[in-house]
C-alpha positions, 0 to 999 in steps of 0.5 A: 500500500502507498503511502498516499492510498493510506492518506486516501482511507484515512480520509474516507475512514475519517468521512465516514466516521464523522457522517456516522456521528451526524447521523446518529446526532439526528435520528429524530429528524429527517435526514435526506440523502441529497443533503446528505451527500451535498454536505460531504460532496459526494453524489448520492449514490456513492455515498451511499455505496461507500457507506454500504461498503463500510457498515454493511446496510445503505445508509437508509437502512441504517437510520431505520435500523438505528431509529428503531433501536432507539425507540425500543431502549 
């Protein structure tokens, strides 16, 4: 691995990171995925494919997944 493909993922990783917090700080509002990918400019699409390959779910079925937890605890 080079040098700047590590500088890259960490990167991604770090964008990821962070779009996972403001996701979990906004469970009880609607969060549009066009927003969303404005905020971290990025097309809808690959945002959403970079997340599904990062946590395994797209991005709508993790804020379900996750809403849904909440409202049980």
């Amino acid at each position: 691995m080079s040098k700047s493909t590590g500088q890259n993922g960490n990167k991604k990783s770090a964008m990821l990171n962070h779009m996972k917090l403001y996701l979990d700080d906004n469970l009880d509002k609607p969060v549009k995925l066009r927003q969303l990918s404005a905020m971290f400019n990025f097309t809808p699409k690959h945002l959403d494919g970079l997340f599904q390959e990062w946590q395994g779910k797209g991005i709508h079925a993790y804020l379900i997944e996750q809403r849904m937890e909440k409202a049980i605890r």
